[in-house]
N, C-alpha and C positions, 0 to 999 in steps of 0.2 A: 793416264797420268799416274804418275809415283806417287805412293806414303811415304812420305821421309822422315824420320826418327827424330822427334823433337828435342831430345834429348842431347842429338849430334847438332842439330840448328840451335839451343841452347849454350853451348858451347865454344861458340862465334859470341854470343852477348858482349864478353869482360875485353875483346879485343876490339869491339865499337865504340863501345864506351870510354875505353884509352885512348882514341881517335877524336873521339868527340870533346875529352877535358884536355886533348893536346891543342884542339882547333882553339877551344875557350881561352886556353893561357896564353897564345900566341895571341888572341886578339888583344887583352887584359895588358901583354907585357907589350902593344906594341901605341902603348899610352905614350904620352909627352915624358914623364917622370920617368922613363927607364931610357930613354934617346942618346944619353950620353953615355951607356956604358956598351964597350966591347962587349964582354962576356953575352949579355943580353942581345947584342945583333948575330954576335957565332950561334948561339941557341935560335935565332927565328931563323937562321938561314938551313939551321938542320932538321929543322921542324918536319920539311916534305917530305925528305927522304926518310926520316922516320917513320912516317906516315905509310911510304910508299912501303916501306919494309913491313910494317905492320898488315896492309893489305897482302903481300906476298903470303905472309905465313897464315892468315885469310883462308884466303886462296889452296895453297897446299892442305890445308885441314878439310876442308870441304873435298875436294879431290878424294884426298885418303879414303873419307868419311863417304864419299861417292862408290869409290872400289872398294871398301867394307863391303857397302848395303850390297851392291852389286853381285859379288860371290855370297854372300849370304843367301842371294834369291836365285843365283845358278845350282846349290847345291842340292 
């Protein structure tokens, strides 16, 4: 089993966290009181893809941060 650099696993936190107060405001904005504005349905409907973007670049960071550790421990 791997040591992984917590430092590079800290570094993922602020892009969960952005994910988790997007999940929050989409729940919050999808109150009675916000039902009749446009603006407020084009924003929940972009919400996912947001999300899914957010995980991509996730994804890409850990990767990277994969092939860091990686040649650091071939050389």
């Amino acid at each position: 089993m791997k040591n992984h650099s917590s430092k590079k696993e800290l570094m993922l936190l602020p892009i969960l966290l952005v994910v988790i107060l997007m999940c929050v405001a989409g729940h919050f904005l999808l109150q009675a009181n916000f039902q009749d504005s446009n603006m407020v349905e084009y924003m929940l409907a972009a919400l996912p893809f947001a999300m899914f973007g957010l995980v991509i670049v996730a994804f890409k960071m850990a990767a990277k941060s994969e092939k860091d550790e990686q040649s650091e421990q071939d050389s």
